[in-house]
N, C-alpha and C positions, 0 to 999 in steps of 0.2 A: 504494500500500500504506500502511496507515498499522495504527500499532502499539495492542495490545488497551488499555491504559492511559490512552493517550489515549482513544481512541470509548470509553471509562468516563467519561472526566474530560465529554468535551464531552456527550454525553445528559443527564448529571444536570444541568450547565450550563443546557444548551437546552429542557431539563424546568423549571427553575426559571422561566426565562423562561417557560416559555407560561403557568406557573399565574399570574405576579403582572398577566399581562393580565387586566384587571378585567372585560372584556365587558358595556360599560356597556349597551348595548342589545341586547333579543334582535329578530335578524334574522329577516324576514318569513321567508326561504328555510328557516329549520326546519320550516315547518309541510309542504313539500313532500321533506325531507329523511328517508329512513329507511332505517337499515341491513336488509339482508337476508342471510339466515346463508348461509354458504358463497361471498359474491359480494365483491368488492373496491369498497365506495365512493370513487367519483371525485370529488371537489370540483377542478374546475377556472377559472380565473378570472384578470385581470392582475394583476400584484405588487402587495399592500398594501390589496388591497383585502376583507382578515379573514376569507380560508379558512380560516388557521389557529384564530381564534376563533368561529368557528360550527362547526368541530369541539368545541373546549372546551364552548360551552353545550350542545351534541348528546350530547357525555359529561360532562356535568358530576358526576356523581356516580362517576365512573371516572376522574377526573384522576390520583388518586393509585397506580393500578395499571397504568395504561398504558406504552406505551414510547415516546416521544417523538421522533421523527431527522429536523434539518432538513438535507438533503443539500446545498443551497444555502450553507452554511456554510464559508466562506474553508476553513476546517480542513480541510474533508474533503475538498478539491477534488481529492486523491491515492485518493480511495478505490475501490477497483477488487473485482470481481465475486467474487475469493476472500474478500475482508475480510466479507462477509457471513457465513462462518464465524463470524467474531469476535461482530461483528452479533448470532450467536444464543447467544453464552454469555453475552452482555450481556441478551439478552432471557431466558436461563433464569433468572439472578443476581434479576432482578426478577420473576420470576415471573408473568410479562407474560400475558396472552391477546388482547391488546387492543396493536394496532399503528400509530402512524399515522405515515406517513412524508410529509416535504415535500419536492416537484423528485425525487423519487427516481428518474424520467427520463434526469437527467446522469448515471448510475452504464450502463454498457452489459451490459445483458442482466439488466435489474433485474425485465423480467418473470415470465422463470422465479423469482426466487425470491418473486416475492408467491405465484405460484400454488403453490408448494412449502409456504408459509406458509395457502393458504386450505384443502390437501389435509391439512395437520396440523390443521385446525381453529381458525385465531386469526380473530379477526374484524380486518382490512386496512380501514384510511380511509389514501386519499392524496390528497394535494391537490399541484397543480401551476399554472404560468404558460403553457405552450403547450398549446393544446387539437390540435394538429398532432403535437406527435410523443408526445402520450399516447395519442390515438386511433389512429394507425400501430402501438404499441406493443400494445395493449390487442388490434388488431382481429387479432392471430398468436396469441400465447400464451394470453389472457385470455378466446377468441371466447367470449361466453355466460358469461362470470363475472364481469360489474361490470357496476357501474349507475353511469349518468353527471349528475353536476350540475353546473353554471354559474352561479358567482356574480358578482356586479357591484359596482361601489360603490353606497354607500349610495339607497336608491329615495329619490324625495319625503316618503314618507310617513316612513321611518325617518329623514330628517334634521331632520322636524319633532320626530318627538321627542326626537333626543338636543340636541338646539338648545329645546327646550321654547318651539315658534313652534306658533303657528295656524295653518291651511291656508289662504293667501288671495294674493291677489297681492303683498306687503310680502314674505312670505315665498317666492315663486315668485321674485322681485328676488335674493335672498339666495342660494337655491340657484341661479340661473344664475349668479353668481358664482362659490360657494366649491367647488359639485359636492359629490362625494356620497364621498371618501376621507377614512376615520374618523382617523388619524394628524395632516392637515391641518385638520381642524373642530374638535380640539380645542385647537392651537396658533395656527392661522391664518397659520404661518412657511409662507412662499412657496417656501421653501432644500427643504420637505420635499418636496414635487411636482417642484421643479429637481432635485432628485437622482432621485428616483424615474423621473424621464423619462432620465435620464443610465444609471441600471440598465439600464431595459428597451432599449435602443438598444445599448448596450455587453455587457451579460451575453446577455438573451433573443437580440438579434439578431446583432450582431458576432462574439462569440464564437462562438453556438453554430452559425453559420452561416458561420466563417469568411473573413468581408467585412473588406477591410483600407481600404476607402476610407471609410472612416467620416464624413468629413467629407461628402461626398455626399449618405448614408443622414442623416446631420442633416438637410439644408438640404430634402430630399424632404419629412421627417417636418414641419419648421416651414413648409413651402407648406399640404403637407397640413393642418395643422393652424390655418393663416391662411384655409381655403378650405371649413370647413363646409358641408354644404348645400348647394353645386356640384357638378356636373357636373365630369367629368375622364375622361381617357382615359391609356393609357402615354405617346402619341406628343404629347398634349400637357404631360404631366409631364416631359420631354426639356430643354427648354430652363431652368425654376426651378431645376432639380434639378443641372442642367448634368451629368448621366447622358447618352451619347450613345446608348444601347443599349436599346431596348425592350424588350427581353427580359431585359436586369438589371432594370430598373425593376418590369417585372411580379413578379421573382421578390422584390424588396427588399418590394412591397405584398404579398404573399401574407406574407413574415414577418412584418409587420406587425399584419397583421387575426391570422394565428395566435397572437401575444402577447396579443391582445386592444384591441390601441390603438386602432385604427379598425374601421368595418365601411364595406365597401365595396357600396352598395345597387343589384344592377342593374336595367334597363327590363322592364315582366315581360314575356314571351313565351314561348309554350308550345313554342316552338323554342331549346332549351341552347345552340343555336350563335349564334342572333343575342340569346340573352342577353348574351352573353359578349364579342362585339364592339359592341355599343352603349355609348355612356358611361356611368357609375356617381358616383352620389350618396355622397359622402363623408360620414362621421359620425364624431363620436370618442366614447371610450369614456367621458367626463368632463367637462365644463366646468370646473372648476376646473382641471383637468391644462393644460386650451388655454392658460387665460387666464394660468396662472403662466410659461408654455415661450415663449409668444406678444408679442413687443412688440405689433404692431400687426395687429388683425383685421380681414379685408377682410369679411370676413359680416357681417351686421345681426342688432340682434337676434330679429328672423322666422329667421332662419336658424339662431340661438342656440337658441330657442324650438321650431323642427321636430328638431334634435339632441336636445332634451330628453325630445320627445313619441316620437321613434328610441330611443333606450335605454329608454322603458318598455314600449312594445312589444316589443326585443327582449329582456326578461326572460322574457315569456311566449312567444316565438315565433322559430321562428331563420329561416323563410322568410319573409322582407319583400321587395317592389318597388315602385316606382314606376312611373304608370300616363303614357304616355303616348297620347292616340289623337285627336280632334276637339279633345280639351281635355289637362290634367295635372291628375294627384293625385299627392298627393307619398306615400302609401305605399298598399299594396295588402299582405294579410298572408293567407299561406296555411297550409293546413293537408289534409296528404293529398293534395298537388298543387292542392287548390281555394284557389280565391279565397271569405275568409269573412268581409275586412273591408276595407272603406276609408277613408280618414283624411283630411282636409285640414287643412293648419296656414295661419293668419296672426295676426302681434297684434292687429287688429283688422279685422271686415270692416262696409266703410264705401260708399260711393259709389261711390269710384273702382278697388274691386276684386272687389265685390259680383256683380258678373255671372262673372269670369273663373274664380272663387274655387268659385260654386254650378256653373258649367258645367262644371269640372274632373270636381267631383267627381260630378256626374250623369252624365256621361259615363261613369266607372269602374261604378258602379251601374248603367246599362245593359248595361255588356261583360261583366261578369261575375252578373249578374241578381241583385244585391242588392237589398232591401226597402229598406232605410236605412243611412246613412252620417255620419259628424260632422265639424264643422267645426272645429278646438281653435285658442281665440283666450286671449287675455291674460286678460280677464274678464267675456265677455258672456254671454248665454245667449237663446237664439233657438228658433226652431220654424218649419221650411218643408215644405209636401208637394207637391212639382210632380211631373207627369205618375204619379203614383201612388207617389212614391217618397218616403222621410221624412227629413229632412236635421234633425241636432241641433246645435247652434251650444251648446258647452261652455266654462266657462271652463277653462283649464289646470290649473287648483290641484285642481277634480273629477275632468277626466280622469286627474291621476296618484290620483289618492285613490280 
């Protein structure tokens, strides 16, 4: 419970805050971003990575009439499903039509009242950090009244611009370092990514999941995060983790990818069940996130570089695999159940990978009856057509652009 005086004092607060965010750059994701009347927009995405400010430039000419509530706030951490009462005399007082609420999730039974607030007529943006228990949320009270978006940190292309670089490899150097979290690019403190990783491990997952072994869920997350671009299973994450229990482990990775930290990529097969038992290719959600949490990385930079070329694919697409069969590719990217693309990564293809690299990926283009497929390297650019099929050899710096 918490008292009407205060949730007065903290909105105009936390209102203050969101306007003096400058929103230096406008984010690509507006252009697929649009409210629809009557429906709750979802920005969902991991902590800090400027849901709240692609709200702002999405309203930027409503900044001043909106009502502002970050649920996520130390303060409100008492606040319970009646204070929503309070809630609405604070929103009558401003004369609000226009709602956007943050984490509004932690509050239990916060469905009902968006939907009580979209049958009055206000127009709902909420932005949240687990795409797991907004979508469990959403898919009871909500079926057919919101539309769902996913944002990411910063793409290539928008860190070229707030970094005012050229697209080339100098600058593809830069971004496998620093990644793509606007907080961290502007400062370059490494303390801003160590904490931010200490949030999401302690709030997103500990807390809201009730895990008291926490040192555990550390030591998992910093294997995980030393082993990009591998191969892994539960039974062989037992031993780093020194988790004796597969079945914790599985349930500690499912909180994980729900935060958004990792995506866990599996072998593709049109059979769910031997998806699901085959090993899965590890990715994190950032580079710069790895490399600040990480003393020492066992993966190379190909492995750096295939994460890189993983997170732009999954802006556009959330069903991605790995192809394994005569040969390997390292993504296969579906849509509708089909296969509509294939991808190979290395930083460079040369002599002594040249065959393994074209075989892989020809072989994907046979299984699934692709025309053509690319090969994304550091910075070369190529052109093969074997057995009728057309292979593009891209530099990186295009592919993300």
């Amino acid at each position: 419970m918490i008292q009407l005086d205060d949730l007065k004092r903290i909105v105009v607060e936390q209102q203050d805050i969101l306007k003096r965010d400058k929103g230096e750059i406008t984010r690509t994701a507006l252009e697929e971003v649009s409210y629809i009347d009557n429906f709750a927009l979802i920005v969902s995405g991991i902590r800090r990575c400027g849901k709240s400010t692609l709200l702002k430039l999405l309203l930027n000419q409503n900044i001043d009439s909106l009502t502002f509530v970050n649920f996520d706030d130390p303060r409100l951490f008492d606040f319970e499903i009646s204070d929503f009462q309070k809630l609405d005399m604070v929103i009558s007082e401003k004369k609000s039509q226009i709602l956007v609420f943050d984490e509004i999730q932690v509050v239990k039974g916060w469905e009902r009242y968006v939907r009580q607030k979209l049958e009055q007529e206000y127009k709902v943006y909420i932005t949240g950090s687990n795409a797991s228990l907004l979508s469990r949320e959403l898919g009871t009270s909500l079926t057919g009244r919101h539309v769902n978006y996913e944002l990411f940190p910063f793409s290539f292309v928008e860190f070229c611009k707030l970094m005012r670089l050229e697209k080339n490899r100098e600058s593809i150097e830069q971004y496998l370092e620093l990644g793509g979290f606007p907080e961290y690019l502007k400062s370059k403190n490494p303390e801003i990514l160590r904490a931010l990783m200490d949030d999401i491990l302690t709030r997103d997952v500990a807390v809201r999941y009730n895990i008291r072994d926490l040192r555990s869920l550390r030591r998992l997350t910093t294997y995980l995060m030393s082993n990009i671009g591998n191969l892994t299973s539960a039974s062989k994450l037992k031993e780093p983790s020194g988790i004796s229990s597969v079945t914790t482990i599985l349930e500690y990775i499912s909180y994980l990818e729900q935060c958004y930290l990792f995506s866990f990529v599996p072998k593709f097969d049109y059979s769910v069940k031997k998806q699901s038992i085959n090993p899965k290719k590890i990715y994190a959600v950032d580079l710069g996130l790895v490399n600040c949490n990480v003393a020492k990385l066992t993966a190379d930079t190909g492995h750096k570089l295939e994460n890189m070329v993983y997170c732009e694919i999954r802006r556009k697409y959330k069903d991605i695999c790995y192809h394994k069969g005569k040969g390997e590719c390292d993504f296969v990217v579906l849509e509708n159940d089909s296969v509509i693309r294939a991808i190979q990564v290395c930083m460079t293809l040369d002599a002594d990978n040249r065959s393994r690299e074209i075989n892989g990926l020809l072989d994907a283009l046979l299984a699934y009856n692709l025309e053509e497929g690319y090969i994304v390297t550091m910075d070369q650019t190529d052109f093969f057509e074997i057995d009728g099929k057309i292979i593009k050899v891209v530099p990186i710096s295009e592919f993300l652009s």
